[in-house]
C-alpha positions as CSV (number, residue, x, y, z in Angstrom):
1,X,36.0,174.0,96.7
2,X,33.3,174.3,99.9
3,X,34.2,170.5,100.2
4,X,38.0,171.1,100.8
5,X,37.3,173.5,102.9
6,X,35.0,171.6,105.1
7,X,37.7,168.6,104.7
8,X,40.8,171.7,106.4
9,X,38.0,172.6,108.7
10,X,38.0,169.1,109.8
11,X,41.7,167.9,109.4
12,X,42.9,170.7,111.4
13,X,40.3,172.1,113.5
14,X,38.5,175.5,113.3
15,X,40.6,176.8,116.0
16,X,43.8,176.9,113.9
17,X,42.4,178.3,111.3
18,X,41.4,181.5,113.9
19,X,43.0,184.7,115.2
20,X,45.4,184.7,118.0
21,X,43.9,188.1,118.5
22,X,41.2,187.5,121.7
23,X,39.7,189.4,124.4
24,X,39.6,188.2,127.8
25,X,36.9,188.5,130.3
26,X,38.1,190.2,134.0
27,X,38.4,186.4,135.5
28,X,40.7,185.2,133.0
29,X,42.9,188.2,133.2
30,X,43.2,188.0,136.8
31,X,44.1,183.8,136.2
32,X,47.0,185.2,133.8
33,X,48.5,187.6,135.8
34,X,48.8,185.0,138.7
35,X,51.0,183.2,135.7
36,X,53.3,186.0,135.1
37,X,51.7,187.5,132.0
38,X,52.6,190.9,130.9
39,X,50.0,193.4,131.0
40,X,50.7,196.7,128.5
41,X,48.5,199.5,129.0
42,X,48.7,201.5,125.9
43,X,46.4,204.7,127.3
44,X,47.9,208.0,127.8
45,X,49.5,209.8,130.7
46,X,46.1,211.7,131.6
47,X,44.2,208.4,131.7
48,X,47.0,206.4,133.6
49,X,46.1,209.7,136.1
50,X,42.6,209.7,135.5
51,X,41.7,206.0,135.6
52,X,44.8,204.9,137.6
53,X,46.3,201.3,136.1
54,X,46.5,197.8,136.8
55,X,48.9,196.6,139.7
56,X,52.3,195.5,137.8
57,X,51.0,197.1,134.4
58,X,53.8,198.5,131.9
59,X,52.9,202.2,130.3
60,X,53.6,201.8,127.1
61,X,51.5,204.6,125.6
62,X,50.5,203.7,121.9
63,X,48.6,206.7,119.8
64,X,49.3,210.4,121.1
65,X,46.0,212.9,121.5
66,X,45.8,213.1,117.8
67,X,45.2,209.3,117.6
68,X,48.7,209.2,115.7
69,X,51.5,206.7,116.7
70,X,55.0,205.9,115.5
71,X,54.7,201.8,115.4
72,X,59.4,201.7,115.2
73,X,59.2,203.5,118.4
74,X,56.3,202.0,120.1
75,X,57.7,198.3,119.0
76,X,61.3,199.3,120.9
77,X,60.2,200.0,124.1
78,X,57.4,197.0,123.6
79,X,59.9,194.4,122.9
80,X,61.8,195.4,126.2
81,X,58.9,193.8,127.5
82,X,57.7,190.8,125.0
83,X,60.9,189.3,124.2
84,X,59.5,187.2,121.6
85,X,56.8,186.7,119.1
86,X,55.4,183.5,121.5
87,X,54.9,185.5,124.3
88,X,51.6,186.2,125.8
89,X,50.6,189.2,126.8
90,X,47.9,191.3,127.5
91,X,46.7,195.0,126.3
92,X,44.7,197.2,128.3
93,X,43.4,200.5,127.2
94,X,40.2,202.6,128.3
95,X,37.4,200.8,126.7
96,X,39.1,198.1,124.0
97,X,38.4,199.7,121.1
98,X,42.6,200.9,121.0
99,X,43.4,197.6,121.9
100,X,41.8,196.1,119.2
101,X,43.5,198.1,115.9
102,X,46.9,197.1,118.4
103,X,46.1,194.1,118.5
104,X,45.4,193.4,115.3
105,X,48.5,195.0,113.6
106,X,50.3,192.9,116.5
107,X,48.9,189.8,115.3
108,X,47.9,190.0,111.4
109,X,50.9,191.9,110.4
110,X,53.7,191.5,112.9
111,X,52.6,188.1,113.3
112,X,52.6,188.1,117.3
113,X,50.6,185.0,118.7
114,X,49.4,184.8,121.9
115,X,48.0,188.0,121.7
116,X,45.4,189.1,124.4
117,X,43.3,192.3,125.5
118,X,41.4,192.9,128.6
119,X,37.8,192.5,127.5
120,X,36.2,196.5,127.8
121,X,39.0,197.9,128.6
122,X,40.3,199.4,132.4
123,X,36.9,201.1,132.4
124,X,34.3,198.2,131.6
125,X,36.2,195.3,132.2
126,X,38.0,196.3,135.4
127,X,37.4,199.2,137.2
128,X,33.5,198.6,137.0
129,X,33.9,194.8,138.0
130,X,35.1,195.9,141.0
131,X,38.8,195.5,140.6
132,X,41.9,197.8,141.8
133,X,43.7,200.3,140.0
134,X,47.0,202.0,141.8
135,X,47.5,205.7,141.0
């Protein structure tokens, strides 16, 4: 069995065998959006306020203060935005750890490639690298 493996491994590479699920340092974000990507920033109203966003980021807020979310809802207003399940696009929330469970539903179950998140969030990965927000 550990041989066929090892022969997939080989035959196909490692790499498409992976998640399409991956986080993105600050550079590469920047790179995308200079392509057009679609950033989503799944925080909440008082954090879009508090924090302020991303230039040309869509407010698509995913879990309400009780960490609840209605995924038919969320997915109607999201697929005004990612018209198909090719797309890439990027999710940014306060510190990555939303993004990730998104993410993941968006990739394992929905079966979304291309699926991207800004690497510690608007906090971590943006705000404290020096990068601006708009309010």
């Amino acid at each position: 069995m550990k041989k066929k493996l090892l022969v997939l491994f080989s035959l196909f590479g490692l790499s498409s065998l992976q998640a399409d699920f991956k986080s993105l340092t600050t550079k590469e974000v920047v790179e995308a959006m200079k392509k057009g990507i679609e950033i989503i920033d799944v925080r909440r109203q008082e954090e879009w306020e508090h924090y302020g966003i991303i230039k040309g980021s869509h407010k698509l807020t995913f879990f309400d203060n009780a960490g609840r979310y209605n995924l038919n809802n969320w997915l109607q207003e999201f697929n005004k935005i990612v018209k198909n399940k090719n797309q890439a696009f990027i999710l940014v929330c306060a510190h990555a750890n939303r993004t990730k469970v998104i993410g993941q539903i968006l990739n394992k179950e929905l079966y979304y490639k291309n699926v991207y998140e800004l690497d510690g969030g608007i906090v971590h990965g943006w705000i404290n690298k020096g990068k601006d927000v708009i309010r």
